[in-house]
PDB file with one MODEL, atoms N, CA, C and O in Angstrom:
MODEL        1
ATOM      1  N   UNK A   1     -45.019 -36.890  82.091  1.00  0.00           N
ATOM      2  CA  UNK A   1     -43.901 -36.194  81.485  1.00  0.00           C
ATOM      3  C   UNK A   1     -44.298 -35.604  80.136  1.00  0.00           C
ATOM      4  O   UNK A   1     -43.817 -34.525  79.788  1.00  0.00           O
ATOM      5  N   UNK A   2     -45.210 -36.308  79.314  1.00  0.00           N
ATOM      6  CA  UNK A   2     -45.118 -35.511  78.244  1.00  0.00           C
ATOM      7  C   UNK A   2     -46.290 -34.391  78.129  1.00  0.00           C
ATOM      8  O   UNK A   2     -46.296 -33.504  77.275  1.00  0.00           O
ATOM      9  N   UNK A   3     -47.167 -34.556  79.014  1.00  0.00           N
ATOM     10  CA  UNK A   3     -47.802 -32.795  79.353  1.00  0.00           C
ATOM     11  C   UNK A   3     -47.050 -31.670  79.896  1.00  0.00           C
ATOM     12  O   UNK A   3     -47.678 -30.616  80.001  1.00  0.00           O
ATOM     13  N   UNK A   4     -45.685 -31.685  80.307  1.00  0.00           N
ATOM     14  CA  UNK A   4     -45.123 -31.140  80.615  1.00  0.00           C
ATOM     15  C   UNK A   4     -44.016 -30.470  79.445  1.00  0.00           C
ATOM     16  O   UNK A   4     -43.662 -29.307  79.636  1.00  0.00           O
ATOM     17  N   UNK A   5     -43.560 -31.101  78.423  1.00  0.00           N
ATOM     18  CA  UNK A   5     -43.350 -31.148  77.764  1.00  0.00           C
ATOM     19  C   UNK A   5     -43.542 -30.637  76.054  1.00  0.00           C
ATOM     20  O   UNK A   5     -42.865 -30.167  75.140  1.00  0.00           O
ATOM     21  N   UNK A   6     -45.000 -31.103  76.355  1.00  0.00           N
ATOM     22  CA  UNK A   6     -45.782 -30.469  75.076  1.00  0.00           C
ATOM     23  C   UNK A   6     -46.590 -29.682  74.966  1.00  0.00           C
ATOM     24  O   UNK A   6     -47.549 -29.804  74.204  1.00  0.00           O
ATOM     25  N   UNK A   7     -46.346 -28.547  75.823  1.00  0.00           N
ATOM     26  CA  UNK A   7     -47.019 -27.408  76.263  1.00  0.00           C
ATOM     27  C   UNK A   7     -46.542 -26.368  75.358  1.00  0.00           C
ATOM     28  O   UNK A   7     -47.476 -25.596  75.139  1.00  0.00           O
ATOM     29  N   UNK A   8     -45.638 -26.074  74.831  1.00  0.00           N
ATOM     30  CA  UNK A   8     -44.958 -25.106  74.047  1.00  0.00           C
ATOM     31  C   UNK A   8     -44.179 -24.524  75.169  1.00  0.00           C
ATOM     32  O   UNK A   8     -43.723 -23.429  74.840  1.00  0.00           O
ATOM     33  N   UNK A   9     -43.828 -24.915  76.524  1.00  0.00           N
ATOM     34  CA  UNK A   9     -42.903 -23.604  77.708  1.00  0.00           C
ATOM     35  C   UNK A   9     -41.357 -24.167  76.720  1.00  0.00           C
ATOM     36  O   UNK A   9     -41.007 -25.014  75.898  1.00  0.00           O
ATOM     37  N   UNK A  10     -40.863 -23.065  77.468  1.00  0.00           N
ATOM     38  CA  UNK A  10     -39.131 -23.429  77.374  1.00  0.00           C
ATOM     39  C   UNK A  10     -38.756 -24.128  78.177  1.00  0.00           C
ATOM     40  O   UNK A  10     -39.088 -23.928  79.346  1.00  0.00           O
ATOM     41  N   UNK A  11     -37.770 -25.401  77.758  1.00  0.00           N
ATOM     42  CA  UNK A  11     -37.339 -26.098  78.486  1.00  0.00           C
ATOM     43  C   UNK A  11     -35.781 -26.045  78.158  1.00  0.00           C
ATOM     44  O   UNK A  11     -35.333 -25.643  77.085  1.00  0.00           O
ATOM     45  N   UNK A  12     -35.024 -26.499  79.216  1.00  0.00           N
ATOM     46  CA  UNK A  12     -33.634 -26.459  78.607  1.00  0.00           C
ATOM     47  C   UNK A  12     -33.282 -27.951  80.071  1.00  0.00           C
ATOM     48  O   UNK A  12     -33.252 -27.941  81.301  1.00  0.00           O
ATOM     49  N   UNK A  13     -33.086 -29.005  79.006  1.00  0.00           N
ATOM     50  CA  UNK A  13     -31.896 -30.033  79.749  1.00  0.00           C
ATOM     51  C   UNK A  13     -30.431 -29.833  79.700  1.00  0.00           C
ATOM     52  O   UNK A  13     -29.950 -29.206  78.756  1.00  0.00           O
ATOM     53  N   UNK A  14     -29.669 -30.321  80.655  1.00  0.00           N
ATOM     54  CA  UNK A  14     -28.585 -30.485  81.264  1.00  0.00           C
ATOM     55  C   UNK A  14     -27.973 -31.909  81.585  1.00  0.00           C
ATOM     56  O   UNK A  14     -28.237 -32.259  82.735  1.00  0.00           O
ATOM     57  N   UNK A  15     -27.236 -32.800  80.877  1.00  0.00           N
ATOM     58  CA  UNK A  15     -27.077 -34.231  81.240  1.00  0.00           C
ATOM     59  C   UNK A  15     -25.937 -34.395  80.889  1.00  0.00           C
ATOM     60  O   UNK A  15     -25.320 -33.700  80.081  1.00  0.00           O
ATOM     61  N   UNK A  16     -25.437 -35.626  81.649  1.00  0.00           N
ATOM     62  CA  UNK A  16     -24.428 -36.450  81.078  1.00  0.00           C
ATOM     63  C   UNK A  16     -24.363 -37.300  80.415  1.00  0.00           C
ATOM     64  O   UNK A  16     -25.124 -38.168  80.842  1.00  0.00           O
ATOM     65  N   UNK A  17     -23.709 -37.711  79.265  1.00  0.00           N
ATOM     66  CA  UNK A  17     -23.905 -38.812  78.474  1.00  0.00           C
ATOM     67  C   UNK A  17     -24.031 -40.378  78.635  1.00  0.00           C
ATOM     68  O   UNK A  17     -24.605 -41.248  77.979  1.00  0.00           O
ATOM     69  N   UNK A  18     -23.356 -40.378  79.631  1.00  0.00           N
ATOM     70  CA  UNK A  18     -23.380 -41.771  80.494  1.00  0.00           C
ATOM     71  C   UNK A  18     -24.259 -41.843  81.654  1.00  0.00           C
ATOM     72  O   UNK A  18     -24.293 -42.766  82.467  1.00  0.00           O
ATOM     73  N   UNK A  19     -25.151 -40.512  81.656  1.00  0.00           N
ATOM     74  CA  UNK A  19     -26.305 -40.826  82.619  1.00  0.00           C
ATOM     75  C   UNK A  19     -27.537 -41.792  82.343  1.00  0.00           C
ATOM     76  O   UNK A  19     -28.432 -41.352  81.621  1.00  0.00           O
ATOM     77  N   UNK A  20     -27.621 -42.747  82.729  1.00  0.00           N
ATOM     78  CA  UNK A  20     -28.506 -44.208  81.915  1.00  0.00           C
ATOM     79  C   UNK A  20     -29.756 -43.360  81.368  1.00  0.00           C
ATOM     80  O   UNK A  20     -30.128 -43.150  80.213  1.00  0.00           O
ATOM     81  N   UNK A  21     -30.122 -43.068  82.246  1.00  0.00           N
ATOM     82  CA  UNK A  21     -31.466 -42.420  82.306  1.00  0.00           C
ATOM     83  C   UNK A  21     -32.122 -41.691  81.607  1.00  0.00           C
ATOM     84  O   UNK A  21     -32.994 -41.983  80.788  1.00  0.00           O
ATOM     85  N   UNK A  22     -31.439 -40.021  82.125  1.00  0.00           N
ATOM     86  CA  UNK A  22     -31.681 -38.679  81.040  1.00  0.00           C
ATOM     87  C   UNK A  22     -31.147 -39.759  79.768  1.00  0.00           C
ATOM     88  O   UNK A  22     -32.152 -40.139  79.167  1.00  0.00           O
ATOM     89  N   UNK A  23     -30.055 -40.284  79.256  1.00  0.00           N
ATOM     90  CA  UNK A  23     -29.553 -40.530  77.995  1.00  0.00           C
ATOM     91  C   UNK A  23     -30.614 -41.176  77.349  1.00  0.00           C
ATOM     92  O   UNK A  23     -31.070 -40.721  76.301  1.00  0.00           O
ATOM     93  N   UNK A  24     -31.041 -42.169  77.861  1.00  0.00           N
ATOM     94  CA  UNK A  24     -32.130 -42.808  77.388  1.00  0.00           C
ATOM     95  C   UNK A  24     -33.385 -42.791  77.209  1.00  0.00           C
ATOM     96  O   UNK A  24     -34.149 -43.614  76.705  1.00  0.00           O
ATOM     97  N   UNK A  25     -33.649 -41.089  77.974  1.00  0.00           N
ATOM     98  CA  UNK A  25     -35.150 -40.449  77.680  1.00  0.00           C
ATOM     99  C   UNK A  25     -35.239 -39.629  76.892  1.00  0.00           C
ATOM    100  O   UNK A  25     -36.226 -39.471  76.173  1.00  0.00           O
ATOM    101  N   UNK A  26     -34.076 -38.855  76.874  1.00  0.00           N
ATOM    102  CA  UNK A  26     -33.925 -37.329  75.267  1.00  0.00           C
ATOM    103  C   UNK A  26     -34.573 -37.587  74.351  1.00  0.00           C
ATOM    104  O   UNK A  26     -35.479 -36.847  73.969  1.00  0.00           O
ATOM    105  N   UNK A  27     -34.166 -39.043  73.606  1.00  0.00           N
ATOM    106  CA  UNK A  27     -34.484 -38.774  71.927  1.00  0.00           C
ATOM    107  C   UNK A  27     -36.113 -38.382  71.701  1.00  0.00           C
ATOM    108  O   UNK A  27     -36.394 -37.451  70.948  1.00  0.00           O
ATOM    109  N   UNK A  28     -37.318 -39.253  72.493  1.00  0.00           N
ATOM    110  CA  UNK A  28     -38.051 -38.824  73.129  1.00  0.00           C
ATOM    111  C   UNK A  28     -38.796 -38.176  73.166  1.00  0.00           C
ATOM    112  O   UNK A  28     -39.787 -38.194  72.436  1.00  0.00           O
ATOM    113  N   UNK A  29     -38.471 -37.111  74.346  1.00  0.00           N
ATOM    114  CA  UNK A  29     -38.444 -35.950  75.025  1.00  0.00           C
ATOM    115  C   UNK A  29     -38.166 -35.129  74.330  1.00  0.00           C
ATOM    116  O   UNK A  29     -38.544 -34.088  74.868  1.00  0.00           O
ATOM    117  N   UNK A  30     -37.458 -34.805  72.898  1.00  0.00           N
ATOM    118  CA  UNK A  30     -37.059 -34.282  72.202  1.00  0.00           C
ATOM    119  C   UNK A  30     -38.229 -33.989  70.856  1.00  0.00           C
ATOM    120  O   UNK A  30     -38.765 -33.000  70.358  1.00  0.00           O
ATOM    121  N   UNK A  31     -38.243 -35.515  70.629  1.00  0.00           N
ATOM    122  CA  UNK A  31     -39.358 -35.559  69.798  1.00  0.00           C
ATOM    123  C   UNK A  31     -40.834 -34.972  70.258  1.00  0.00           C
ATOM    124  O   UNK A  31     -41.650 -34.425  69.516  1.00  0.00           O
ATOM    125  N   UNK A  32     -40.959 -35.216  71.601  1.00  0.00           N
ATOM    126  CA  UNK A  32     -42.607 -34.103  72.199  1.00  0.00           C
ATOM    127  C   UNK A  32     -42.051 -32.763  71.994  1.00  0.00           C
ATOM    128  O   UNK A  32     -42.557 -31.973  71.196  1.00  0.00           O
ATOM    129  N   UNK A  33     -40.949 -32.476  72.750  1.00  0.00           N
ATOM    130  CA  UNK A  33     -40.712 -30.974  72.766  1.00  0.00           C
ATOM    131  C   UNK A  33     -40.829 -30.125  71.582  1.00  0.00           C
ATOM    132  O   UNK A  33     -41.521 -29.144  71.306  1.00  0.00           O
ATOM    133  N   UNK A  34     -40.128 -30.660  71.099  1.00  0.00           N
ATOM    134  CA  UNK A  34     -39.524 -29.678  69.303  1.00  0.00           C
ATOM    135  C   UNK A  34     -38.575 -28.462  69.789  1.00  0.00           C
ATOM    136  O   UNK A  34     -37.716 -28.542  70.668  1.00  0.00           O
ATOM    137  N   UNK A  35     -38.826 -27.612  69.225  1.00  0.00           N
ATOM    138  CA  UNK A  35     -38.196 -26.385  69.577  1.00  0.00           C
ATOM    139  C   UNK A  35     -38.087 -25.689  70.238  1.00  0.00           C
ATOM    140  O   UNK A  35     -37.444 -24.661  70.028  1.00  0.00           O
ATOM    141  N   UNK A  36     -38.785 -26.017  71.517  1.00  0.00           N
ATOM    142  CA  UNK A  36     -38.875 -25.853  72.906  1.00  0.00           C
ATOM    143  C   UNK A  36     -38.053 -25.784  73.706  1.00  0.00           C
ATOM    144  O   UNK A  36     -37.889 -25.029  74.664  1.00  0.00           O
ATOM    145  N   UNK A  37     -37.080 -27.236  73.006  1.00  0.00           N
ATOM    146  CA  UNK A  37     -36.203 -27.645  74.440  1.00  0.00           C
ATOM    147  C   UNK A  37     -34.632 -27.353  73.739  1.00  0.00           C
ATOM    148  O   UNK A  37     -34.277 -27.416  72.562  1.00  0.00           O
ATOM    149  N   UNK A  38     -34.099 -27.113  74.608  1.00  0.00           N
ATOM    150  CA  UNK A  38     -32.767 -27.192  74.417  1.00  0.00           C
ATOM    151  C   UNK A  38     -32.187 -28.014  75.184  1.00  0.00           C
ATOM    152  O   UNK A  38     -32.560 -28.450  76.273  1.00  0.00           O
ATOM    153  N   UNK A  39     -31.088 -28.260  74.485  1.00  0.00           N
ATOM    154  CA  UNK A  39     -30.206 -29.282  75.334  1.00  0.00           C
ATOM    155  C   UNK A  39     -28.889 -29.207  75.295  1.00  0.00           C
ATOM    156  O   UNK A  39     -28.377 -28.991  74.196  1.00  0.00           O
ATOM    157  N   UNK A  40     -27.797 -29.407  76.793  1.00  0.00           N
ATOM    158  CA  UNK A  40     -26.579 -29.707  76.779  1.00  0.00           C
ATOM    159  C   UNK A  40     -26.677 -30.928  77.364  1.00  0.00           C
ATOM    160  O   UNK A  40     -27.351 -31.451  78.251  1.00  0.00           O
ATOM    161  N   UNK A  41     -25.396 -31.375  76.253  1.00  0.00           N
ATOM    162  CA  UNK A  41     -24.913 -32.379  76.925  1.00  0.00           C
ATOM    163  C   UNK A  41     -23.117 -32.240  77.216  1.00  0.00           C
ATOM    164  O   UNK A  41     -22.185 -31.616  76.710  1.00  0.00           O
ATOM    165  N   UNK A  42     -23.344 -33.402  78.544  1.00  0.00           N
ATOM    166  CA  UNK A  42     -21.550 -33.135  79.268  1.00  0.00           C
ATOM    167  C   UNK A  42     -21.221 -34.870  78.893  1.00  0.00           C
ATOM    168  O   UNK A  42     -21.921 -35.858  78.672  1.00  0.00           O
ATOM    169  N   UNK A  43     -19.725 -34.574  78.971  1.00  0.00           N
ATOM    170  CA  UNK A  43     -19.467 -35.893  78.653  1.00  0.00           C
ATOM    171  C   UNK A  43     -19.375 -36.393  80.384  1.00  0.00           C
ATOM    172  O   UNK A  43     -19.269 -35.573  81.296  1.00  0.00           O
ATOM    173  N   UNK A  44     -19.420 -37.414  80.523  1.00  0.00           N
ATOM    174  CA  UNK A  44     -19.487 -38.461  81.955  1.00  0.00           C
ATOM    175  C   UNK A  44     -20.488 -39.205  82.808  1.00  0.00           C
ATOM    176  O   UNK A  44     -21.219 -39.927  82.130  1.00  0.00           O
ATOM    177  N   UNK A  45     -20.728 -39.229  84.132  1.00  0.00           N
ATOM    178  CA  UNK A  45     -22.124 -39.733  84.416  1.00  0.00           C
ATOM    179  C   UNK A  45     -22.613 -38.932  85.612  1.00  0.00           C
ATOM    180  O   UNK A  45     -23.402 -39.475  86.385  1.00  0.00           O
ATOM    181  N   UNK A  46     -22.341 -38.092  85.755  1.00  0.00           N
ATOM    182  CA  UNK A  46     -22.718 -36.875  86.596  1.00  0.00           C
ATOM    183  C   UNK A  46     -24.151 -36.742  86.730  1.00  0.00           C
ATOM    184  O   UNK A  46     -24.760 -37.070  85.712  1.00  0.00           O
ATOM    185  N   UNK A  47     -24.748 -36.414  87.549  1.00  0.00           N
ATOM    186  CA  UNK A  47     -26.497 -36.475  87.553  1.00  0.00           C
ATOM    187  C   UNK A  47     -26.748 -35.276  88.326  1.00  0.00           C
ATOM    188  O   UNK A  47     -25.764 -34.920  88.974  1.00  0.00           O
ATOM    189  N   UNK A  48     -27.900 -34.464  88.461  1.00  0.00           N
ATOM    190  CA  UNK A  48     -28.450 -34.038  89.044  1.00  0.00           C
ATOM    191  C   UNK A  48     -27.390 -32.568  89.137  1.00  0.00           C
ATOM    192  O   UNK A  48     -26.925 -32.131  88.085  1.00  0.00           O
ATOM    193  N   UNK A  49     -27.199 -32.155  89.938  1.00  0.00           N
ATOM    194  CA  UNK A  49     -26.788 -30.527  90.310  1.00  0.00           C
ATOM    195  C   UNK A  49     -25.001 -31.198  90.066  1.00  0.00           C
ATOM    196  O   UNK A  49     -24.179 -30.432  89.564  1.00  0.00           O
ATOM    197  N   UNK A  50     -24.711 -32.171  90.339  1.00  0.00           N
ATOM    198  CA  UNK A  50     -23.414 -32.608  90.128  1.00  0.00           C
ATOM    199  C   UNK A  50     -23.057 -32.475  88.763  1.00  0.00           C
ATOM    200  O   UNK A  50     -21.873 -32.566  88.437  1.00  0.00           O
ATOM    201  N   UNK A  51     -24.105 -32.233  87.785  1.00  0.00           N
ATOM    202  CA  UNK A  51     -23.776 -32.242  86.561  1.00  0.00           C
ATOM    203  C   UNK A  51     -23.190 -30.772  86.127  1.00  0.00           C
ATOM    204  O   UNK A  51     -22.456 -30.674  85.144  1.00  0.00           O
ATOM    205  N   UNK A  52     -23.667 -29.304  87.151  1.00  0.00           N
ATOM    206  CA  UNK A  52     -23.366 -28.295  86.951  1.00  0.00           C
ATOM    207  C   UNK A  52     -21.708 -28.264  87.656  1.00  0.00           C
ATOM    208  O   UNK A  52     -20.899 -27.358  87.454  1.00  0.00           O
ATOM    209  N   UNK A  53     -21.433 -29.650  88.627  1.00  0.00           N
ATOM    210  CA  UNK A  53     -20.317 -29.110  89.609  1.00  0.00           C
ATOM    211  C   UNK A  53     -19.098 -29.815  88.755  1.00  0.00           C
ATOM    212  O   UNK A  53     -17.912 -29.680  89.053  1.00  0.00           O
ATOM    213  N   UNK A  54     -19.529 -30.496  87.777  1.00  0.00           N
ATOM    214  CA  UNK A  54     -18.333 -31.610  87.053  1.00  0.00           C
ATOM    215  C   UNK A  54     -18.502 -30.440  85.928  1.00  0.00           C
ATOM    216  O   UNK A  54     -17.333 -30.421  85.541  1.00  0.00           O
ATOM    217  N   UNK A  55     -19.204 -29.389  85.091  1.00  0.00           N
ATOM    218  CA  UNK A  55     -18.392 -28.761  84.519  1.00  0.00           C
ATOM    219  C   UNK A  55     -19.317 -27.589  84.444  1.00  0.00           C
ATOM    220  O   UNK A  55     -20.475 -27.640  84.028  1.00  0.00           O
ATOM    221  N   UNK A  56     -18.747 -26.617  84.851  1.00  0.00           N
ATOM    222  CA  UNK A  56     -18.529 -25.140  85.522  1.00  0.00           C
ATOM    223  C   UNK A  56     -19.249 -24.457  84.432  1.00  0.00           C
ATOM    224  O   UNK A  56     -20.270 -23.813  84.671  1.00  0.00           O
ATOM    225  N   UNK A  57     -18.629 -24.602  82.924  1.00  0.00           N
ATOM    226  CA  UNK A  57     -19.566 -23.753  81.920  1.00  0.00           C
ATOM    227  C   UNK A  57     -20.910 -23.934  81.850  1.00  0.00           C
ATOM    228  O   UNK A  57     -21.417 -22.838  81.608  1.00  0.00           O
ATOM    229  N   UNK A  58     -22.031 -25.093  81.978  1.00  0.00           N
ATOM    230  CA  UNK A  58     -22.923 -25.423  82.504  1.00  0.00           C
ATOM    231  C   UNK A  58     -23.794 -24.045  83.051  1.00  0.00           C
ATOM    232  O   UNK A  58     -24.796 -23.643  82.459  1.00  0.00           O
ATOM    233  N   UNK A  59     -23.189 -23.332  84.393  1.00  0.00           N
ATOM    234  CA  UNK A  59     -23.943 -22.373  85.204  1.00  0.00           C
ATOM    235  C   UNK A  59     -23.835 -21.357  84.521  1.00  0.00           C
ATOM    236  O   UNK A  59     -24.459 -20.477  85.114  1.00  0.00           O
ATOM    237  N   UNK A  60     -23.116 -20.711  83.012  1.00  0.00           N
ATOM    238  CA  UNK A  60     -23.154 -19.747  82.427  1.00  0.00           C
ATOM    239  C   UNK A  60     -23.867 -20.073  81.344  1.00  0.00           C
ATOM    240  O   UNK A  60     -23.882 -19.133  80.549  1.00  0.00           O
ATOM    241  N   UNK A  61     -24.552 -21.147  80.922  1.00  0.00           N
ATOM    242  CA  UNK A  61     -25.265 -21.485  79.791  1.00  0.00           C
ATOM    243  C   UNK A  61     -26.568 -21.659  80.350  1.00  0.00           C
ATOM    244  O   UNK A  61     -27.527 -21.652  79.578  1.00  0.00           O
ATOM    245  N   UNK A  62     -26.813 -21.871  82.025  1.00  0.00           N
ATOM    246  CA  UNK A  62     -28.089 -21.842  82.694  1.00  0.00           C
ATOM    247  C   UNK A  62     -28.388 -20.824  83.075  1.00  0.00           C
ATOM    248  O   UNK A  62     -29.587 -20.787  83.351  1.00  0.00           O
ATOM    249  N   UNK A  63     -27.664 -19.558  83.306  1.00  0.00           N
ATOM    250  CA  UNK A  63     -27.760 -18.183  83.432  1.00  0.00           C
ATOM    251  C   UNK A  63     -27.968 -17.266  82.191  1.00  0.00           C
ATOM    252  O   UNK A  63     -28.723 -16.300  82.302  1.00  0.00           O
ATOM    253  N   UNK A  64     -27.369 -17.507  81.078  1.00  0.00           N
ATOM    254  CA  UNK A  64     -27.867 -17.274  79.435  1.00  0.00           C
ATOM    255  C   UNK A  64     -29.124 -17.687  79.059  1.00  0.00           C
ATOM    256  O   UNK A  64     -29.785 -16.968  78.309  1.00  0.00           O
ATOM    257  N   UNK A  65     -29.649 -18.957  79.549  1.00  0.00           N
ATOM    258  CA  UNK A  65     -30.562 -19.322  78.974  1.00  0.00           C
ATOM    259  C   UNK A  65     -32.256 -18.472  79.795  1.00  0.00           C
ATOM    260  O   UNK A  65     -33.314 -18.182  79.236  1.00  0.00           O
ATOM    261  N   UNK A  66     -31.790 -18.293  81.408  1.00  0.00           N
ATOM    262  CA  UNK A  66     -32.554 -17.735  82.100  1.00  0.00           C
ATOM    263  C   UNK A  66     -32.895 -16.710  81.588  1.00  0.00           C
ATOM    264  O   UNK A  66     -34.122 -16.627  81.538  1.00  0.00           O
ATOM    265  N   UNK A  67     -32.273 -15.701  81.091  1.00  0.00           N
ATOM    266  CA  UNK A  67     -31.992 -14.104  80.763  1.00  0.00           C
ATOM    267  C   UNK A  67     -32.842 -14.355  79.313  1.00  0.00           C
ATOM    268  O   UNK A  67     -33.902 -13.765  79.105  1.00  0.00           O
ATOM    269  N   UNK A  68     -32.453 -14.974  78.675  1.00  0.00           N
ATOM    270  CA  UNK A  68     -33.128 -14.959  77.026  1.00  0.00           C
ATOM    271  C   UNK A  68     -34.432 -15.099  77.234  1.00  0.00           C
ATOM    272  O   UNK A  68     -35.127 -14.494  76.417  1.00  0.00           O
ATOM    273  N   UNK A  69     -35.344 -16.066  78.567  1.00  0.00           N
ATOM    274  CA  UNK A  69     -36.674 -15.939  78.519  1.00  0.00           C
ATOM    275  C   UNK A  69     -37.386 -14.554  78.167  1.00  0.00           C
ATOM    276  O   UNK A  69     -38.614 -14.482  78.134  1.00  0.00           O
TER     277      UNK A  69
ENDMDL
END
């Protein structure tokens, strides 16, 4: 994970706050990335593509972010 990471690409996460997991890997993941990564966070425990279906603004901030590459 963190060659992936500390490459300088753009990254952009998507999580829920109560997702054990992503929550508990960001700070992190954050710290390799730097300014690389962006991040939303949703409030709940939504995971995976469910995280775009529990809240809708999500697919216009993943479509913004696509376009800015």
């Amino acid at each position: 994970v963190a060659d992936a990471v500390t490459d300088g690409m753009p990254i952009l996460v998507l999580y829920a706050d109560r997702d054990r997991y992503p929550a508990r890997a960001m700070p992190d993941l954050q710290d390799l990335a730097g300014e690389a990564m962006t991040v939303e966070v949703i409030s709940g425990r939504a995971h995976g593509m469910d995280v775009l279906a529990t809240e809708p603004r999500l697919l216009d901030v993943l479509v913004g972010w696509v376009a800015g590459l």
